[in-house]
C-alpha positions in Angstrom: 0.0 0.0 0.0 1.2 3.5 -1.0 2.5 6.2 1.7 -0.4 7.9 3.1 -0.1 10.9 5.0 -2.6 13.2 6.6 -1.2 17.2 5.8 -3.6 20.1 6.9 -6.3 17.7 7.4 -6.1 16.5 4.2 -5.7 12.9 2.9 -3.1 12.7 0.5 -1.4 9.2 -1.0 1.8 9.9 -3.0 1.3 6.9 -4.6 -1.8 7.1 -6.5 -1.8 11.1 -6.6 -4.7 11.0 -4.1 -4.7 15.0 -2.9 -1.8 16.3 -4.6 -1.4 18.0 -7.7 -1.9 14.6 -9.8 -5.0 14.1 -8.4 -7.4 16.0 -11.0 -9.7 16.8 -8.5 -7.5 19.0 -7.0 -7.9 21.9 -9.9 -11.8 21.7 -9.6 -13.5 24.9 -7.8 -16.6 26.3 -7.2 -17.4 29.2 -9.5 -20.0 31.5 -9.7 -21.7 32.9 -12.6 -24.7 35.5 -11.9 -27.6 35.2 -13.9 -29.3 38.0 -15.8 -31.9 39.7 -15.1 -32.4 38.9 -19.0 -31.2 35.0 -18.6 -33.8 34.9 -15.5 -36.4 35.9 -17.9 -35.4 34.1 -20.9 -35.6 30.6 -18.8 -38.7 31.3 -17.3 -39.9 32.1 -20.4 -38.7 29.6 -23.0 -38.2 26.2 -21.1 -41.4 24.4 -20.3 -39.5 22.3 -17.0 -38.1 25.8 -15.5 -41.2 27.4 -15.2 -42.9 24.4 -14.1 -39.9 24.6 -11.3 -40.3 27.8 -10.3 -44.6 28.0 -10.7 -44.7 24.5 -8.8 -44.1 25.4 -4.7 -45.7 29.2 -5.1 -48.9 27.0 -6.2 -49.7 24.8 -4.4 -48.5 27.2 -0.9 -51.3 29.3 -2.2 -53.7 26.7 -3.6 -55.6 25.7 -0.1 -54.9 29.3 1.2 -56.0 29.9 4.6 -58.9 29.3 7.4 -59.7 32.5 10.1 -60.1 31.7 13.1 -62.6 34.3 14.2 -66.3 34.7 14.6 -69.0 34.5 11.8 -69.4 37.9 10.5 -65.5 38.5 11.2 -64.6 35.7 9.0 -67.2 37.5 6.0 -65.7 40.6 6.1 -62.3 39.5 6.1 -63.0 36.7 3.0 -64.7 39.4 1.0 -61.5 41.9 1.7 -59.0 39.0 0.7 -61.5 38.8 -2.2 -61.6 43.0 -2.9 -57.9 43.0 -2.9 -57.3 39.8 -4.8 -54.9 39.1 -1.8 -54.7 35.3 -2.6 -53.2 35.6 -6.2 -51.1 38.3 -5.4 -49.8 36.4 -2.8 -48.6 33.4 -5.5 -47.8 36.0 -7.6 -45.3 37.7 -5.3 -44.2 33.8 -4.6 -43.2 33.2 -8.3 -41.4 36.5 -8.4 -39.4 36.5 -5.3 -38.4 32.8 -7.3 -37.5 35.0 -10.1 -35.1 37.2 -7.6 -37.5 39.0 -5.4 -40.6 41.0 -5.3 -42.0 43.8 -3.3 -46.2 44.0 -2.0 -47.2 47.7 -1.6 -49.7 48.4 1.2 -51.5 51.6 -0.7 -53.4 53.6 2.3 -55.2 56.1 0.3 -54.5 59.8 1.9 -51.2 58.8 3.5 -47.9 60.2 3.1 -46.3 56.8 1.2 -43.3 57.8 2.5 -44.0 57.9 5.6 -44.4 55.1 8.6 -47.7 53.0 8.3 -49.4 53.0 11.6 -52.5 50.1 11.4 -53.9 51.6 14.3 -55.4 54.5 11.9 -56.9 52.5 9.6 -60.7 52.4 9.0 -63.0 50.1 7.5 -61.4 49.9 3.8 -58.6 51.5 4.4 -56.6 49.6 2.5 -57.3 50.8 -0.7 -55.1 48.5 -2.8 -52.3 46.0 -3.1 -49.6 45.7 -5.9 -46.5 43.2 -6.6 -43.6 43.7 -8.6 -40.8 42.3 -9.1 -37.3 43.3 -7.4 -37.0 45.4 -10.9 -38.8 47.9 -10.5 -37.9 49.2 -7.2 -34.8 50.9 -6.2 -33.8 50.6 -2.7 -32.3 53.2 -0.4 -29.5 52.5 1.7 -29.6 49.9 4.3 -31.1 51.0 7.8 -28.2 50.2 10.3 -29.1 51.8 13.4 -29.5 49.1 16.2 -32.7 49.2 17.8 -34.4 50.5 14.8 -37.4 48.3 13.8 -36.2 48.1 10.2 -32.4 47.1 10.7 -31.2 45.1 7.9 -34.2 46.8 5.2 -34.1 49.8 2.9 -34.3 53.3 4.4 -37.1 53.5 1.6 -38.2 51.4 -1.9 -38.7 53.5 -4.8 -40.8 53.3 -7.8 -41.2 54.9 -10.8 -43.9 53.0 -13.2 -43.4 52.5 -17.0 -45.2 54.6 -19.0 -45.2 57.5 -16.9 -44.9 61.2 -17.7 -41.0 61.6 -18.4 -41.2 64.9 -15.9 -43.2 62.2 -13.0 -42.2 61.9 -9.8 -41.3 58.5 -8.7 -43.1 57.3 -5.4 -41.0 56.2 -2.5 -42.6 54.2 0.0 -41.9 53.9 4.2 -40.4 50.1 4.2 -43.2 49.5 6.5 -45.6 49.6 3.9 -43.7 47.2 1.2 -44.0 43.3 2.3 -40.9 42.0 0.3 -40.9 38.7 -0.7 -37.4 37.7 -1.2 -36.0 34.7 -3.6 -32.9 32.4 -2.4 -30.8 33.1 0.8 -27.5 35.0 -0.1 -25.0 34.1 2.6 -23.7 38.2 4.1 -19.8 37.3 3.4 -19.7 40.4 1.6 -19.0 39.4 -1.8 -22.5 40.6 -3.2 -23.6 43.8 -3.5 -26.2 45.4 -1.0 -29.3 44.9 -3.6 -28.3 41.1 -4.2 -27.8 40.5 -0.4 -31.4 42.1 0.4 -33.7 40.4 -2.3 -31.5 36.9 -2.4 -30.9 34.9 -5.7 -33.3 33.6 -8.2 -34.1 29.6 -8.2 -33.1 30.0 -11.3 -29.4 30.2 -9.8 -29.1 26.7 -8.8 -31.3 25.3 -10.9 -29.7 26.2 -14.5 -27.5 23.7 -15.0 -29.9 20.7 -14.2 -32.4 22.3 -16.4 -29.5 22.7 -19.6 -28.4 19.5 -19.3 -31.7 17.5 -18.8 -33.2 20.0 -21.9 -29.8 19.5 -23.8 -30.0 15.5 -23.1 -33.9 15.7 -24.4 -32.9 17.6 -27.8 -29.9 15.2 -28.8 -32.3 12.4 -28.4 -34.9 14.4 -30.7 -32.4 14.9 -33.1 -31.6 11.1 -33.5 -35.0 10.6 -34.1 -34.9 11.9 -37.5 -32.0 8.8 -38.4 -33.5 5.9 -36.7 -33.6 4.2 -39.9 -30.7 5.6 -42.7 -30.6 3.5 -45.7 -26.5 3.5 -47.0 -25.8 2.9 -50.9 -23.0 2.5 -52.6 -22.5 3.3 -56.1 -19.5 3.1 -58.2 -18.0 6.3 -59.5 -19.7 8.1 -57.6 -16.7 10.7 -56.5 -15.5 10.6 -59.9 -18.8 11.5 -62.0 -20.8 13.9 -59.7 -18.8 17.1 -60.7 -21.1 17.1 -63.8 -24.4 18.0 -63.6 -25.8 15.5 -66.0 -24.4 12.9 -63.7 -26.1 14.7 -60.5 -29.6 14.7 -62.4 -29.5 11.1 -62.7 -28.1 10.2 -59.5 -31.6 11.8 -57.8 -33.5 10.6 -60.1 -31.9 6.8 -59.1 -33.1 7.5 -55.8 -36.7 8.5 -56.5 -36.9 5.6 -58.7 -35.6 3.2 -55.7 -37.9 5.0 -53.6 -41.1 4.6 -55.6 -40.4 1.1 -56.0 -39.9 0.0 -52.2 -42.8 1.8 -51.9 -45.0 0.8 -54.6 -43.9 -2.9 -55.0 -42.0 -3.2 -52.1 -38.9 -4.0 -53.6 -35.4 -1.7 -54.0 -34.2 -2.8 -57.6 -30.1 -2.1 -57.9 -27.5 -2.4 -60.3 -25.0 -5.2 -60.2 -22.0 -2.6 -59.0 -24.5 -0.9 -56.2 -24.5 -2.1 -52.7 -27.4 -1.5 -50.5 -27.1 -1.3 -46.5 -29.5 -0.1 -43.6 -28.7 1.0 -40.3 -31.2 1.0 -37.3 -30.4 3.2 -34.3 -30.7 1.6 -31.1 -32.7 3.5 -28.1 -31.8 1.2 -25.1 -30.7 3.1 -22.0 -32.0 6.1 -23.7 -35.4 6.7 -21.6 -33.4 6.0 -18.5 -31.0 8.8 -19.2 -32.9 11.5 -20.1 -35.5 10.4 -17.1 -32.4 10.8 -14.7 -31.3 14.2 -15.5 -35.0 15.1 -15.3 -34.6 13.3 -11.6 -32.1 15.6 -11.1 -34.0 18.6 -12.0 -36.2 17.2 -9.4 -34.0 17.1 -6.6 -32.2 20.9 -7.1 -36.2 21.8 -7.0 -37.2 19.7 -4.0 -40.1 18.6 -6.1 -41.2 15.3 -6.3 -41.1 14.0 -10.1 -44.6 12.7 -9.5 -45.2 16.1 -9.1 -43.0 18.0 -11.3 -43.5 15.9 -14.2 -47.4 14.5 -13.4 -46.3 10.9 -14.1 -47.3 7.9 -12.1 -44.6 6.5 -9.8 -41.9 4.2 -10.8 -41.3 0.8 -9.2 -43.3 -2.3 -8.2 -46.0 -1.6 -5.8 -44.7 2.0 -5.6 -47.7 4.6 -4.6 -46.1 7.5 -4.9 -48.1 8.6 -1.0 -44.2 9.0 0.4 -42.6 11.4 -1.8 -46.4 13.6 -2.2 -46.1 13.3 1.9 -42.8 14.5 2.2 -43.1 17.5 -0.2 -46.3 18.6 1.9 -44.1 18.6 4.8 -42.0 20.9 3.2 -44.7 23.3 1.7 -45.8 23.7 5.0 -42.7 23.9 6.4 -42.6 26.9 3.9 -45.9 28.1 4.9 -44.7 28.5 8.3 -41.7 29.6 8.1 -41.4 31.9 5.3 -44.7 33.1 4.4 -46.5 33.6 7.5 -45.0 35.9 9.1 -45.4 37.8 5.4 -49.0 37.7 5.7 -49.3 39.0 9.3 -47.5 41.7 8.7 -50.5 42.4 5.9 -53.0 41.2 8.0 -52.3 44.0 10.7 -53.7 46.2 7.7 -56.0 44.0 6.2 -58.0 42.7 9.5 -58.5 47.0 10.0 -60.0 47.4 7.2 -62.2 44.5 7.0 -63.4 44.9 10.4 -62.8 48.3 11.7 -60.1 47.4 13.8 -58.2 44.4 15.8 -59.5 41.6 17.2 -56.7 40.3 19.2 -58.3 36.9 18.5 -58.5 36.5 15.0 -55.9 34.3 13.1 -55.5 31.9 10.8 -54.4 28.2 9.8 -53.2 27.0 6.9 -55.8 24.9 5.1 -54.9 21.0 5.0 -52.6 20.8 1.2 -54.7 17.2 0.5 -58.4 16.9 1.2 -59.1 13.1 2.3 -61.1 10.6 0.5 -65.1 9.9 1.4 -63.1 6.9 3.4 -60.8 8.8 5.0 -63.3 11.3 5.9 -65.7 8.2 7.3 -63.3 6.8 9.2 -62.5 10.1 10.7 -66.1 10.5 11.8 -66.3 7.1 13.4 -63.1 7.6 15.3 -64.2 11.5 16.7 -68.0 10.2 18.2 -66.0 7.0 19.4 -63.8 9.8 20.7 -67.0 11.8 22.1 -68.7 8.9 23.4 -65.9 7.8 25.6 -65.5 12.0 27.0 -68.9 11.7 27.7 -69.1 8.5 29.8 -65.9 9.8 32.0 -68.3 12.9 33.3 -65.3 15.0 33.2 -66.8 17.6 30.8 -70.4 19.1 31.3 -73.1 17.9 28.5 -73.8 21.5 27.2 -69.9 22.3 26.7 -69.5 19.0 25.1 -72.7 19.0 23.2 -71.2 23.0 21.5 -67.8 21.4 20.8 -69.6 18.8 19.0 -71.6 20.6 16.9 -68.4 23.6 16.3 -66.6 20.1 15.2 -69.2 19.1 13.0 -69.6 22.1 11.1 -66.1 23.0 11.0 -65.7 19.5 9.2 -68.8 20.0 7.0 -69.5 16.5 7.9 -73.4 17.6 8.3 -74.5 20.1 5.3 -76.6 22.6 6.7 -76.3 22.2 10.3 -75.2 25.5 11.3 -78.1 27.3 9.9 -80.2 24.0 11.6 -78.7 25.0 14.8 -79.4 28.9 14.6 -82.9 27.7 13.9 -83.1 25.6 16.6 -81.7 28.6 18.9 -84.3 30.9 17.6 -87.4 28.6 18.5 -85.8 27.7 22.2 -85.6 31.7 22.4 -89.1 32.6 21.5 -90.5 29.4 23.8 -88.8 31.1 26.8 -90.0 34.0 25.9 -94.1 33.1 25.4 -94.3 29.8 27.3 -98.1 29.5 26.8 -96.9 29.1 23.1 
């Protein structure tokens, strides 16, 4: 066995070249090469499967949006202000551009000084008079706010905008950064090597994902190009070389071939001259699908998307269900719900619950809506197990009837298990109120 030796924590074998200078992996490095603004828009725009990674996890964080947790009439105003605003697709849309390098969501307080500090407390019933996303592009950012203490370390002293098509002599708006919710794309690590902008709004997915999507799109092309010579018919013909400078020659030569041609199709036969020799080659496709499927896996993995999901195929392997990978990217879409856009949408929900309601209910919220909705089994099931669940609470004493007999029905409607009950049950309220009232009734 060679020397080995163990220098700066490094294992090096002077034998086999293992570590030094020999050893071609030694001249490998990391390099980075920013994306456009224009390559950003051209991959987005032109490949099918980086669109599809990018549109994907801004979807389906969006596509079972949210429950309030509030009363009855609350949870009507604030639905129909979500709905006023078209908060829900701005949200996914402020999702896909932050994917795209960042985005910024203007709170628009009509009557305000935009440049000024938003205070919630002063906001009436609609207040909010609109909301509106663009991308990263069309802001420019003031310098960052450095004072320690200050609410806003680490954001812009203000975001500027100035809207295309404008008057050239217009003004451009600069907004308070408490009234721009920015939506920011890929974690930039601070080690000082990107400018201020880049650190703040992060990098496009389009950043990491690049090079899967070229080589799995550049792997799908060769194979289309072979498509057009899986069968190539070869023919020799004597003289060829030494005749085809004339063009009496090339006239007859094409004319050969149509002749060939219309008689293997015609009467199935290729006729050919004593000298000619005839020869077809057939290009074989095995391994093929498995290649180009893997660098689509790959794709996959940079986008932490299932290829179930990505690619809407069934899953591969015997017995395979595909219910683990769907699983495990729900996990993480909520783990993005969670962590990234929730605290987005309570900042706009200080705003938006004022000027739904008239002010601040300190306890409305929200949940995230369930990403899968169960089968008519699952859901059975469910039932069975909760009045098993209810049956056994019951029998212990430990809560009292009427509380139990609320929680039930709160369960049942929340569940929609009974269509209809709710109403049922206001029904039912009103005719025990108007029997207390006239008991001779």
């Amino acid at each position: 066995m060679g020397d080995i030796a163990f220098i700066n924590d490094r294992l090096v074998n002077v034998m086999t070249g293992l570590g030094t200078t020999a050893d071609k992996r030694s001249h490998g490095a990391h390099v980075l090469s920013p994306v456009s603004a224009q390559q950003v828009e051209a991959a987005y725009r032109g490949s099918w499967l980086m669109r599809k990674a990018i549109d994907l996890p801004p979807y389906d964080m969006t596509r079972a949006w949210r429950n309030w947790q509030a009363k009855g009439p609350q949870i009507e105003a604030l639905e129909a202000e979500e709905k006023r605003l078209g908060l829900r697709e701005k949200v996914r849309r402020a999702l896909v551009l932050a994917r795209l390098g960042g985005a910024g969501m203007v709170l628009w307080v009509e009557g305000d000084r935009q440049d000024s500090p938003l205070d919630p407390a002063r906001i009436g019933v609609g207040g909010l008079a609109a909301i509106q996303v663009w991308h990263r592009a069309g802001f420019t950012l003031g310098p960052m706010i450095d004072l320690w203490g200050d609410r806003w370390f680490g954001h812009p002293a203000w975001y500027e905008v100035r809207l295309a098509g404008t008057a050239a002599q217009a003004q451009p708006v600069r907004f308070h950064p408490s009234r721009v919710v920015a939506f920011r794309g890929q974690e930039v690590p601070g080690l000082g090597l990107a400018s201020w902008q880049d650190q703040f709004w992060g990098d496009p997915a389009c950043q990491s994902l690049q090079e899967a999507v070229d080589n799995a799109e550049l792997a799908q092309a060769g194979f289309a190009a072979l498509v057009t010579e899986a069968r190539l018919d070869i023919v020799k013909m004597p003289g060829l070389m030494q005749n085809v400078a004339t063009e009496e020659y090339r006239e007859r030569v094409l004319r050969r071939f149509e002749l060939a041609n219309l008689g293997k199709s015609t009467h199935r036969a290729l006729v050919l001259d004593g000298e000619e020799e005839w020869a077809q080659r057939e290009t074989s496709w095995a391994g093929i699908p498995e290649i180009i499927a893997s660098y689509v896996q790959i794709v996959a993995g940079a986008a932490d998307i299932p290829a179930t999901r990505l690619l809407g195929k069934s899953p591969d392997g015997m017995n395979a269900t595909g219910d683990g990978d769907i699983r495990n990217y729900e996990t993480m879409i909520s783990a993005r719900q969670e962590n990234d856009l929730r605290p987005l949408l309570e900042r706009i929900d200080e705003v938006l619950i004022r000027s739904a309601t008239g002010g601040r209910d300190p306890d409305i919220g929200f949940t995230f809506a369930p990403l899968s909705l169960p089968t008519a089994a699952d859901e059975a099931g469910l039932f069975k197990t909760s009045m098993d669940a209810v049956a056994a609470l019951k029998a212990t004493g430990m809560v009292p009837d009427d509380a139990l007999a609320k929680g039930v029905q709160n369960l049942m409607v929340e569940r929609g298990w009974i269509p209809g009950l709710d109403g049922a049950l206001a029904e039912g309220s009103l005719i025990d109120e108007t029997a207390a009232a006239d008991p001779g009734s």
